[in-house]
N, C-alpha and C positions, 0 to 999 in steps of 0.2 A: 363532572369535569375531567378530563383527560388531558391531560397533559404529558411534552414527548419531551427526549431526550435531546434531539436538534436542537441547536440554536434558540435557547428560551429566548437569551439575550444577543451581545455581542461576545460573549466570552467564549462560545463552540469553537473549536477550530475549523479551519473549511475545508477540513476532506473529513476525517473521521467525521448507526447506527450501534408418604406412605407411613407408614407405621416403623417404626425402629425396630431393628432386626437386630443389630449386633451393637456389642459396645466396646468401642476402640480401646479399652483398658484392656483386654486380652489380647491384644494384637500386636501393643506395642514392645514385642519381644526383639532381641538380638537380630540387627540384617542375616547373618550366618545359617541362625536356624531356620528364619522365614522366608529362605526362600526366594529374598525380592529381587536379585538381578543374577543374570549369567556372567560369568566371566569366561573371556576368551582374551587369553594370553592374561597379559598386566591391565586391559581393559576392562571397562564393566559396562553391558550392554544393556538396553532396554528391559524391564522385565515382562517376563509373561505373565499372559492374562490369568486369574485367580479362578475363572468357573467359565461356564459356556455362554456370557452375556445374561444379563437380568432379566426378572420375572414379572415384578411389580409394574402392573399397568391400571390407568383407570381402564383403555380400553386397544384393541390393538385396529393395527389399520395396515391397506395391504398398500406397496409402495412400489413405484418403479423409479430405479437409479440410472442414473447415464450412465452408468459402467457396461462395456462390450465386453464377454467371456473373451479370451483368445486360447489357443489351442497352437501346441505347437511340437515338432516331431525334439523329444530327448536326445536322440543320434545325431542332430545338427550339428554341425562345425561352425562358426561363425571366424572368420580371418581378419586380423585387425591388425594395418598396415600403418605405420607413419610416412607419408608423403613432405617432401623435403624442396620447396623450390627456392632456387634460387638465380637470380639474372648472370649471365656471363659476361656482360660488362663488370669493369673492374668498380671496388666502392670507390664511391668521390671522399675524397680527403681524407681514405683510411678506414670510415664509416662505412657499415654494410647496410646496404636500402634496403627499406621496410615495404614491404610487397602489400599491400590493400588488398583486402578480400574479394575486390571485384576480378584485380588482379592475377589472385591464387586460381579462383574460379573458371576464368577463363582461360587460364596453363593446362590447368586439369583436365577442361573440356576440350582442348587441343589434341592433350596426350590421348583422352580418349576413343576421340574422331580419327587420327591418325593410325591407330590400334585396337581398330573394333574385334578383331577377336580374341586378340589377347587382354583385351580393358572391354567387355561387355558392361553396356553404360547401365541395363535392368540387373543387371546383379550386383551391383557396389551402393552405397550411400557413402555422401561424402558431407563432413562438416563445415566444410568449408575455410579450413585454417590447414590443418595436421593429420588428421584419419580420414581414415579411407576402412570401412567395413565391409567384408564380401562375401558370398556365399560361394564361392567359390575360390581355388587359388589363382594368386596373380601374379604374374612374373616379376622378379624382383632385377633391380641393378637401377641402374643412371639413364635416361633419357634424356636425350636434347630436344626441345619443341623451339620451333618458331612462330613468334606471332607474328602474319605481314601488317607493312606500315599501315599506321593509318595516315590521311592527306597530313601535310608540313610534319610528317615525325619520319622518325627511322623506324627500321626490322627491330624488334626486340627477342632475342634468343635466351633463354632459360632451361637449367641443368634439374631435373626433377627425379630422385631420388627415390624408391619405392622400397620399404624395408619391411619384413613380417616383425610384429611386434608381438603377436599372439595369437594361443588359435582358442577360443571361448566352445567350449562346450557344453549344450544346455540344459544336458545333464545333470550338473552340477546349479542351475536355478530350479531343477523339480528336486533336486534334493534340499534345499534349503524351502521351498513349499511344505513338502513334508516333515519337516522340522527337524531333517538330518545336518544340517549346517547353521554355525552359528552366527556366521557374519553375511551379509547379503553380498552379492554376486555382485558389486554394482556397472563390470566393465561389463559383462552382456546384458546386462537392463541397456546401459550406454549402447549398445551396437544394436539392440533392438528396436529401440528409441527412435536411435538415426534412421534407422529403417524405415520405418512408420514415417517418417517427417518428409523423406525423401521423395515419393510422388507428389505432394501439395507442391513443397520447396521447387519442383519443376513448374508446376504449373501456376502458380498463385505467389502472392508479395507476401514476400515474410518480416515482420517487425517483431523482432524478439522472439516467443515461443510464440507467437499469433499467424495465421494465415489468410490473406485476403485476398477474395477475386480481383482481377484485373479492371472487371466493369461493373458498375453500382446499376441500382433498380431506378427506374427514371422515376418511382414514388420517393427517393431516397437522397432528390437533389437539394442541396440547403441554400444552394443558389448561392450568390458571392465566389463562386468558382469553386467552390467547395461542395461533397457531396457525402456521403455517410458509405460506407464499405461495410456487407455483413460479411465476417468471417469464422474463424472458429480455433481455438488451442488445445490440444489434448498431452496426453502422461500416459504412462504407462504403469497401474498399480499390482499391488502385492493382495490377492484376496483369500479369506477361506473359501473360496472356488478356487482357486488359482488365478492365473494374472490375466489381468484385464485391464482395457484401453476404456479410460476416462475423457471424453469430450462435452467441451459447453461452447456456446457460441458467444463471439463478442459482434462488438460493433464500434469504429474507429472513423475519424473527423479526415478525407483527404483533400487536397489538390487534385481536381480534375484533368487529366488529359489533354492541354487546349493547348493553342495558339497562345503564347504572351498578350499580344496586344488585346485577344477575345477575354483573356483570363483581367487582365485591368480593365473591358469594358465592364467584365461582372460585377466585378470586388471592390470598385470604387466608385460608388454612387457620384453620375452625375458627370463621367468621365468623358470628356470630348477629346479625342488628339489633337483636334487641332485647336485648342488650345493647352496644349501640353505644361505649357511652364507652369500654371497655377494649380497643377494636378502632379509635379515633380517630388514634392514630400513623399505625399500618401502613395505615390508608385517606385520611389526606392524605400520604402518601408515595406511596400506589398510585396517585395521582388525580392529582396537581399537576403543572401544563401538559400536562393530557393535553385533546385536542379533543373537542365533546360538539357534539351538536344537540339541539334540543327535539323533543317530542310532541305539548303541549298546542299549537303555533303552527305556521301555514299556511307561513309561510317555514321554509328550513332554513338558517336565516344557523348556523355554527358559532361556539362561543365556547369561550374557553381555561380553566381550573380555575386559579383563583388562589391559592385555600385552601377551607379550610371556613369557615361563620360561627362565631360562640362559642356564638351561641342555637340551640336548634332552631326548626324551622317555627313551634311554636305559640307560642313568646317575640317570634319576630318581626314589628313594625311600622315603617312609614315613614311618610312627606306624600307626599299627591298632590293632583293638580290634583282639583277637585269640577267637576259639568258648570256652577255657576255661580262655574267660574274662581278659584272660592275652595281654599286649603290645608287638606287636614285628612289627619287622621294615620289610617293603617287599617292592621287583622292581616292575616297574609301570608294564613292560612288564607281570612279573610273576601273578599282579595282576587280569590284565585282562582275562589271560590266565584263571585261577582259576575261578573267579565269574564271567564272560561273555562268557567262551570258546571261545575266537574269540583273532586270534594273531595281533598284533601291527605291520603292511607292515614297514611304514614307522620310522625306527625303532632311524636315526642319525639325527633327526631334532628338534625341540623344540616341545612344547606342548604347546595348548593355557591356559591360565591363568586365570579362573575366580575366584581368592579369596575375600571371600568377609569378613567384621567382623571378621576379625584373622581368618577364616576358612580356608585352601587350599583348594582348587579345580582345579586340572589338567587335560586336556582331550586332548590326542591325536588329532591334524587334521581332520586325516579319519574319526573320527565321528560323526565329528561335519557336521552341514547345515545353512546355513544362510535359517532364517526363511522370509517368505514373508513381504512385505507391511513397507521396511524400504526404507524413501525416500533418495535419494542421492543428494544432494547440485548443483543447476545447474553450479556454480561458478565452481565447483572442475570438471566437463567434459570437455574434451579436445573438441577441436576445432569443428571438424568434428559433434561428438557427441553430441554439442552446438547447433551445425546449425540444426540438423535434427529435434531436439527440441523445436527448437523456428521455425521451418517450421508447424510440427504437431501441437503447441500452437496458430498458427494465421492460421486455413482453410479460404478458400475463405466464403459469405456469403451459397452458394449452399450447402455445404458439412458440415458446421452446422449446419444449418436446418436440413439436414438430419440425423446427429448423435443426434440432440435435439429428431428429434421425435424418433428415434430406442430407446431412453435411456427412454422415459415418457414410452414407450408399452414394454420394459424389466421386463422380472419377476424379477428380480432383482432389478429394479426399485420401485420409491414413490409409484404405485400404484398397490401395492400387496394386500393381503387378510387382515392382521392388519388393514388401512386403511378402508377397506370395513367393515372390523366388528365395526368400529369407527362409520360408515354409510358415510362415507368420498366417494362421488362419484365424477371421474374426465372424463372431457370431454378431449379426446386424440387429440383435433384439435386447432392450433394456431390462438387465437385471432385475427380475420381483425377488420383493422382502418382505420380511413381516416388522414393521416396525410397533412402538410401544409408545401410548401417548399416556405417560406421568401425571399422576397429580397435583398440581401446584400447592405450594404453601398455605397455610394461612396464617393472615400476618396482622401485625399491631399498629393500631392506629386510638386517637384519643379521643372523645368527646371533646364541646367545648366546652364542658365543666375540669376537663384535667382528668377526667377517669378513661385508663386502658381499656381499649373491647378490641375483640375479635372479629376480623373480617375477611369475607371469601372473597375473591377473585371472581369475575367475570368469566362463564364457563367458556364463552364463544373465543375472545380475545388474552382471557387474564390478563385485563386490565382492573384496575379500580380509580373511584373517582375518591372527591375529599369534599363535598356537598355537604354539608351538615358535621366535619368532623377538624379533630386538630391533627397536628406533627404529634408524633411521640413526645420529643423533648423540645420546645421550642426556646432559643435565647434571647434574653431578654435584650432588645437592640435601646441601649439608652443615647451612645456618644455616634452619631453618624453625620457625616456630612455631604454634601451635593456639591461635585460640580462641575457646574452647566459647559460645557463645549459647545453649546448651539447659540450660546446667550445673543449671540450676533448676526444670525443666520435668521432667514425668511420662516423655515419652520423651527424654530424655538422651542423650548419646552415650555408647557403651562405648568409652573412649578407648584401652584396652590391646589390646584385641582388634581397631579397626577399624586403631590406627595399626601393630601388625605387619602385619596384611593388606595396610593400602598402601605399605608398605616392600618385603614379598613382591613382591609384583603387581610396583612398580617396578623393582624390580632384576631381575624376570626381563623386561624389558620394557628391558634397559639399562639403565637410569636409576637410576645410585649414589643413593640416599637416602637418608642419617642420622637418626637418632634427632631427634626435634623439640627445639631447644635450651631447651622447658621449655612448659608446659602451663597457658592463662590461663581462669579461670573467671569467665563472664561471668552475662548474662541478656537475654533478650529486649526488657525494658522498656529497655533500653538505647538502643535504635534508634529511640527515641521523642524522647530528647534530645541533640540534636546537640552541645551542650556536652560532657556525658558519654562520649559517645560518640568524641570529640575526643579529648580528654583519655585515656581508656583505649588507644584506638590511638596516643598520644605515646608514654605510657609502656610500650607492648607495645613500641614502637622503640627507645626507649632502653634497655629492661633488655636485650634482644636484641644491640643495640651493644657493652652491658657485657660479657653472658655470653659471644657468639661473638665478642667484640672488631673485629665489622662488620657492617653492618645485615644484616636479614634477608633472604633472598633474596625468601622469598613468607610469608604467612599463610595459613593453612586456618582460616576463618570456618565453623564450624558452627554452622548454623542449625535451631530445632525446626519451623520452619513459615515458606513462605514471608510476606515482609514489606514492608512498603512500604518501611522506614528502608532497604532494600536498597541505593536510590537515593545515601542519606545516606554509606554504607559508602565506595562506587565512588567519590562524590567527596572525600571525607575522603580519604584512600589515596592516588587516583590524582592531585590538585590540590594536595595540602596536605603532607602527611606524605610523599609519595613510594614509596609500598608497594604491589609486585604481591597481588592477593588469589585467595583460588580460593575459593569457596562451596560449601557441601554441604548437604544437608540430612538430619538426624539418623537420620532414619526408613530413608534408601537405606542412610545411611553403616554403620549399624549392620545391615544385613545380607550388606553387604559382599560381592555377586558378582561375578563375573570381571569382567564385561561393564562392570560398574559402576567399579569400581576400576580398570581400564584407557581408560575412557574421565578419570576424574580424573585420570590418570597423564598421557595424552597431549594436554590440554589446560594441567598445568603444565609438562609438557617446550617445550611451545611458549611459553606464556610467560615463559618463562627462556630462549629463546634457542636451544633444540633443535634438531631438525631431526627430524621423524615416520616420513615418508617422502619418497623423491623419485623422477623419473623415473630408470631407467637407460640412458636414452641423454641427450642435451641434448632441449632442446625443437626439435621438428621444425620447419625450415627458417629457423631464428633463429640457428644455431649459426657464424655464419663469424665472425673477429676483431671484439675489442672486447667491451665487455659491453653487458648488456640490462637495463633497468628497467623491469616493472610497475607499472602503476602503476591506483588505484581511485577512483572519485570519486563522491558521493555527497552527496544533501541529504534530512534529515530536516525535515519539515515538522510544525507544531502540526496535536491534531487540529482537526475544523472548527469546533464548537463555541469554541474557544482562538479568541480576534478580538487578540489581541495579543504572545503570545510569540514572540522570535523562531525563525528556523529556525534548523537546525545543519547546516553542511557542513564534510564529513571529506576526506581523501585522504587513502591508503594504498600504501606503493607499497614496492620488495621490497631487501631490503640486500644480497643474496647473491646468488654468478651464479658457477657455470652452475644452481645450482639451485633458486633463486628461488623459495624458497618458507617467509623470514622476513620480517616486513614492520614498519614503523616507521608511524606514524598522526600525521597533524595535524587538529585539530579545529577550526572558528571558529563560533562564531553571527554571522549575519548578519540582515536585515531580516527582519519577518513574512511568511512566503508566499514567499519571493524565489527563483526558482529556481539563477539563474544564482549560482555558485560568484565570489562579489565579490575574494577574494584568491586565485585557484586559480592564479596565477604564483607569488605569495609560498611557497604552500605546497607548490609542486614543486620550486622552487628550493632550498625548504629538505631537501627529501626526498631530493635529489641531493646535497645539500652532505653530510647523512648519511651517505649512500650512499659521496660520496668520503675522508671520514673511518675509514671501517670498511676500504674495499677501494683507497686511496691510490689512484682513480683516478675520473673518473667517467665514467656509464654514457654510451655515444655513440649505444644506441639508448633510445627509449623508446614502449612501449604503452600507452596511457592507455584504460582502459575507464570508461566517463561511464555512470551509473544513471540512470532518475527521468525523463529528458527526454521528450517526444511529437515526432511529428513537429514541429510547427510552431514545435519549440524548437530545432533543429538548425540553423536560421541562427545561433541568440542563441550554441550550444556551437559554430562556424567563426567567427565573423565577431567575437565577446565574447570569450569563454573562450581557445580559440586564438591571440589576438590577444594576449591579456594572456599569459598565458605565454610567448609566442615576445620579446615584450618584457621580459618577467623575466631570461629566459637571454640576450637580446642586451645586455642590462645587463652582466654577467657577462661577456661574454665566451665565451659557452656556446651552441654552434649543436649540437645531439644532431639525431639525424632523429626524427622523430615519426608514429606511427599513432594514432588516435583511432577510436575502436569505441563505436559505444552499445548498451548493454542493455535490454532490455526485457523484463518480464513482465508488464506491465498490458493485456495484448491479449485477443484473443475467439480466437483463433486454435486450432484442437485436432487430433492426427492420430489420426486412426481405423485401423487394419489394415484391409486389406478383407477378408483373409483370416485366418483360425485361423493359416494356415503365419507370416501375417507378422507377428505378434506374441509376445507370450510367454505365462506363466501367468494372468497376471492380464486379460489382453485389450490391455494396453497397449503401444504402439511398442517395440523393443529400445534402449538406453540407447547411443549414439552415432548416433543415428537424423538424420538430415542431409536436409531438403529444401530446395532454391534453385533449383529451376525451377517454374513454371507459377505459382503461386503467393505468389509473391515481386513486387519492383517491375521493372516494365520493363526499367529500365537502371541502376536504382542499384543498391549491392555491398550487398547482403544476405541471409539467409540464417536458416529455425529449426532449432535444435538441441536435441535432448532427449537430453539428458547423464548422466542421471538412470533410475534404477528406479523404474518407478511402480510399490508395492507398494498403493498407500493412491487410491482414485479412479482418474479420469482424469487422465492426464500431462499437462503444460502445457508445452512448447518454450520455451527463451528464443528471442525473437529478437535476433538483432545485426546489426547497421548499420553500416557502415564509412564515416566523414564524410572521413576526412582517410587519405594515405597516403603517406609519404615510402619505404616501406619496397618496394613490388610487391608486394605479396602476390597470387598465386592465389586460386584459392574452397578447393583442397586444400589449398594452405600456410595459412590461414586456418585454418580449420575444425578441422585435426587439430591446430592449436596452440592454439586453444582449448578444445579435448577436455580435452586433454592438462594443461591446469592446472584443470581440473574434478576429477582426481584429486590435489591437492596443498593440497587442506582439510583444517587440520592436525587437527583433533578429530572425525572420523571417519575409518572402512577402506570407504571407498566414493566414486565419485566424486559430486559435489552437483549441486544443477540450475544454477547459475550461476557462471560464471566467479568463481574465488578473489578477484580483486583486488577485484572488485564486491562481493559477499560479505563481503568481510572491510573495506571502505565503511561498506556499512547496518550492518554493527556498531557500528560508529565514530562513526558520526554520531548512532546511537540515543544511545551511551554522552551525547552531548553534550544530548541533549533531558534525561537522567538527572538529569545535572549542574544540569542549570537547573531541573527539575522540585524539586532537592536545598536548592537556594541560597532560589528562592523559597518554599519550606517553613519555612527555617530563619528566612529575614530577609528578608520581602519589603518591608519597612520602605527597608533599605540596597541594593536593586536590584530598585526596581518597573520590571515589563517593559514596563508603557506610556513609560518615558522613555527605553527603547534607542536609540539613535543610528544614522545611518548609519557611523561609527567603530566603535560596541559599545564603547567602551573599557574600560566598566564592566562589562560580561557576558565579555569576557576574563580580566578579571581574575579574576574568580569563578571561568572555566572552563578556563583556563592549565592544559596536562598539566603536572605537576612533571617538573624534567628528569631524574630519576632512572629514570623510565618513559615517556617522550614515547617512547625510541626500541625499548622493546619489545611485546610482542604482548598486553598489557593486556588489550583489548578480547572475545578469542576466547570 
């Protein structure tokens, strides 16, 4: 049986997948003497790497990375100008106007059309806000550009300001290659960067750091007016080659190119105009803030959909100006007729609506177009249109590779002429490497007699099944209770049939399970009011109290369909009441397979305290006196659209040792957006004070693996984060040694087999697949690892970073200890693509966006998120775990 990490139940979130060498008692000597980080000025930097990359392999395997060498002349001068515009009308009311990037854009492009040879457009990249990079110099001082009108506006004139801010010599980036500089260069990476970006950004739709053709592949249309865009993102990295451009292809959800009226015949099944009124919802929902240009007008100024009007065209009139200056009122029909010659077809339907500042603006349908390069929400595509999406989003590894290299040798691509005029040359051939495929664990699992044995892993996938065997530890489930949320609904649970089956399933799986101390019949509509909802999970506690004469250990929430009040559940339970919950959904419950019923099994055995599985040895090269704490750190951020909710930062870190693999969760919201983890001493201190509570002693080492950071956050997680912790425990009286590791999966980074032999079935790397040469940073300790079965797409590597290290680790002692807790994710028999402790972070933290997502549903009256604090005192309260659950595994 196999069983995966996704979604056993309903409790997944819906986005979040050798031999002992040395023994860390010698190692853990004085930071001073070992070595472990540079310092430049008052700061402490990354440290460098301990040896040339690891040795220990079952077997190695040869690899091509999407990394481009680049080559570039050291004599460069790189010019890095700030551009300054600003309108020469006066501000209104005092206030100085904020210029829109479409705005800035096309001033610049002015200035430069106007002064092609003092402003050559192939030699500059521009950002589109402030800089201006050149390869050559550019005259400085003040420029006046005019933009002419466009139709019903005025001349707009703007005063554009050109200053040298700096001259980037890149020089000084091969000297920091060669490991003569100690801080990275990062303003001519910046000007390099732009450079690179600068031919797509001409020719292609740019959405964030992505770029996408103008026109999709007619295989590629999802129909509903929507069509799929293959495009592509790249970076520019730090390697021991020297530096190299990283691309990986995406693929994004857009609005087609069309006609309005052609775009609602698509996208709403069934759509007749002429009968419009009964099709008026679903086309000011299709329509609103969606971008539109005109037909009948020489300009292509775009305007936004505000609504529809109430009238149609032929109800519609306004005042306008007469040619003798005088007001009078005219039909919209008559209007057009008059000043565009062009009659209005569609004459009994509404008008779209763009008014803006007390302005009207009305424009018939017909002449409007939805402008390119507006993405569509994959959430909001219908089924079919979903699938074909997320097919095109994960190609096999063969057909990325090849859309990787058709997108590097695009003219439309990073390596156009700007680049070359930068002296930016790019080698069009994928990086080979020698990577290193590890040997998995072997790990602890029980009979169903209760006796420990030893078992191997799957060579193909490392996975393992649980056919014939138990959990490590499994708990005994005596006080549980059920209840039903479907009791009312057409598919209902079959309560007698699914709960012998998960009694069966558990107890051959170890896990003693009782009889549920009594059976709650709810309803759906329930989750709709949090009062209610309240209230039913008090009294499911207390009858539970009465019956078992102590509270319940978990609830089994059956649910007919997933729900939003989901949210409501988590925090009710896990803030208020104090109650572990397991969620199900009626439809799985009730057909009740292995795979099904043991994946529910071993996701309540963990949150009650279990133990699933564990290594059978200690973890490799951590094992000498003393114990060891994992520990996970993580920040859930609003999405982008959200301009005010705070974030949510978690730590997670492990209460058990040698086997390390139960864990206790703290949660805080902190500022909007904030990265840095503002109480992350508060909350290891507390995670260790746990820790010394359970096992009378505390941990004297500790591994802190940090999510979510970029490079250029790794000063703020050394010199912030670090900082604050080591003062939490010097509070204390608490000096532990400390490693700090960062993870990462938001990179471009991909390994490709170069061969059939060095892969597996699916084309994808082998799952402990380890590279840290050639393609890695110069001198600093890092390393990707792909820990994981890619059964589904291309595989993604994590990377990890090692910032801090009190401990010496190796790149082998590293590496196989991080494998090594890849299989100790307690709700699957496989190892995951990310380190557990991270892992089981982004859960944590999600749980807390839940939480606030729950609070401000219910009463955003008593905790509106625009008055959060730098304290939060008010959003703690709301999101306080109860302590009945703060110190178990909730989250999973």
């Amino acid at each position: 049986m196999d069983t995966d990490a996704p979604h056993p139940g309903h409790d997944a979130p819906p986005h979040p997948e050798p031999e002992p060498v040395a023994d860390l008692q010698a190692a853990a000597i004085q930071p001073e003497l070992n070595l472990i980080s540079r310092v430049n000025g008052d700061k402490i930097c990354p440290i460098r790497r301990p040896d040339n990359g690891g040795s220990l392999a079952a077997r190695h395997v040869r690899i091509l990375v999407n990394n481009f060498p680049i080559t570039f002349d050291p004599e460069t001068i790189i010019r890095h100008y700030d551009v300054d515009i600003k309108p020469e009308a006066p501000a209104r009311r005092g206030h100085p106007v904020r210029l829109s990037k479409a705005t800035l854009s096309q001033v610049k492009k002015k200035l430069f059309s106007d002064n092609r040879m003092q402003f050559p457009l192939s030699m500059t990249a521009y950002d589109g806000e402030k800089n201006i990079f050149s390869a050559i110099l550019l005259p400085c001082g003040t420029y006046n550009v005019k933009i002419f009108s466009r139709e019903d506006s005025e001349d707009s004139s703007f005063r554009c300001t050109i200053t040298l801010v700096n001259e980037l010599k890149l020089r000084k980036l091969k000297d920091y290659l060669a490991g003569n500089l100690l801080s990275i260069p990062r303003d001519i990476l910046q000007g390099m960067d732009l450079a690179m970006k600068e031919n797509p950004k001409r020719h292609m739709i740019s959405v964030g750091r992505h770029f996408y053709p103008l026109e999709y592949h007619e295989a590629d249309d999802l129909k509903c007016g929507i069509a799929a865009f293959r495009g592509f993102q790249h970076s520019l990295k730090l390697t021991s080659r020297g530096l190299a451009l990283s691309l990986d292809c995406s693929v994004i959800a857009f609005r087609k190119r069309m006609s309005v009226i052609d775009f609602l015949k698509e996208h709403i099944r069934g759509f007749n105009i002429g009968q419009f009124a009964r099709y008026r919802r679903e086309v000011e929902q299709a329509l609103k803030g969606v971008k539109v240009t005109m037909t009948h007008r020489r300009t292509k100024q775009n305007y936004t959909v505000v609504r529809l009007t109430k009238e149609t065209a032929r109800s519609i009139s306004f005042s306008c100006e007469s040619p003798g200056s005088k007001m009078k009122k005219i039909n919209l029909l008559n209007y057009f007729s008059e000043k565009y010659k062009i009659e209005i077809k569609y004459k009994d339907i509404p008008c779209l609506d763009f008014s803006k500042n007390n302005k009207k603006n009305y424009v018939p349908m017909e002449f409007c177009v939805l402008i390119e390069g507006q993405c569509y929400r994959k959430e909001n595509l219908d089924r079919d249109a979903a699938f074909v999406l997320k097919k095109l989003s994960l190609p096999p590894p063969h057909i990325r590779k090849k859309s990787i290299c058709d997108m590097i040798r695009s003219n439309n691509g990073p390596c156009g002429d700007v680049s070359q005029n930068f002296g930016i040359e790019v080698d069009m051939n994928m990086t080979k490497v020698v990577g290193r495929v590890i040997r998995p664990p072997e790990l602890k699992l029980a009979t169903p007699h209760g006796k420990m044995i030893k078992i191997e892993v799957d060579k193909e996938k490392c996975h393992w099944n649980l056919i014939g065997k138990s959990v490590v530890d499994g708990k005994r489930v005596e006080r549980w209770v059920i209840v039903d949320f479907s009791a009312s609904d057409r598919n209902r649970l079959n309560c007698n049939l699914f709960v012998q089956k998960l009694i069966s399933r558990c107890r051959n799986l170890g896990i003693c399970m009782e009889e549920p101390l009594f059976y709650q019949d709810a309803a759906m509509s329930t989750f709709s009011n949090v009062a209610r909802l309240t209230e039913l999970l008090e009294d499911v506690n207390d009858r539970a109290c009465r019956v078992g004469r102590w509270r319940p250990q978990f609830l089994l929430c059956v649910m007919s369909r997933r729900d939003v009040g989901y949210k409501h559940l988590k925090w009710i339970c896990e803030t208020r009441v104090g109650l572990v919950t397991q969620c199900c959904l009626s439809v799985h419950a009730n057909k009740a397979n292995d795979q099904y019923l043991a994946n529910l099994a071993l996701k309540i055995n963990a949150k009650l305290g279990g133990s699933n599985v564990e290594l059978f040895n200690r973890f490799p090269h951590i094992d000498g006196e003393g114990h060891v704490m994992f520990l996970g750190a993580d920040v859930n951020h609003p999405a982008s659209r959200d301009t005010i909710s705070p974030s949510f930062a978690a730590v997670v870190g492990t209460v058990n040792w040698p086997a390390a693999n139960r864990y206790a969760a703290r949660v805080r919201p902190q500022l909007h957006q904030q990265e840095k983890i503002v109480n992350i001493g508060e909350m290891c201190l507390e995670l260790v004070e746990t820790y010394a509570r359970l096992n009378r002693v505390r941990p004297g080492k500790l591994v802190l693996f940090r999510d979510g950071v970029s490079e250029s956050q790794f000063d703020m997680v050394l010199n912030e984060e670090l900082q604050d912790l080591k003062k939490a425990f010097s509070e204390k009286d608490y000096r532990p040694t400390i490693t700090i590791i960062v993870a990462q999966k938001r990179h471009q980074t991909r390994l490709f087999p170069e061969r059939e032999v060095d892969g597996g079935p699916t084309g994808n790397v082998p799952p402990g697949t380890v590279v840290d040469t050639t393609v890695v940073h110069p001198f600093e300790f890092d390393f990707y690892l792909c820990s994981h079965y890619g059964s589904l797409g291309t595989s993604k590597p994590t990377h990890y970073q090692v910032l801090w290290d009190e401990h010496g680790f190796s790149s082998d002692h590293l590496e196989n200890l991080i494998y090594s807790l890849c299989f100790t994710f307690a709700r699957c028999t496989k190892p995951v693509s990310l380190a557990t402790p991270v892992y089981y972070a982004d859960l944590a933290a999600y749980r807390g966006r839940l939480y606030h997502e729950a609070v401000v549903e219910h009463s955003p009256s008593s905790m509106a998120s625009s008055s959060f604090s730098s304290t939060g005192s008010n959003e703690e309260r709301f999101c306080k775990l109860h302590a009945n659950v703060e110190n178990m595994m909730f989250f999973i």
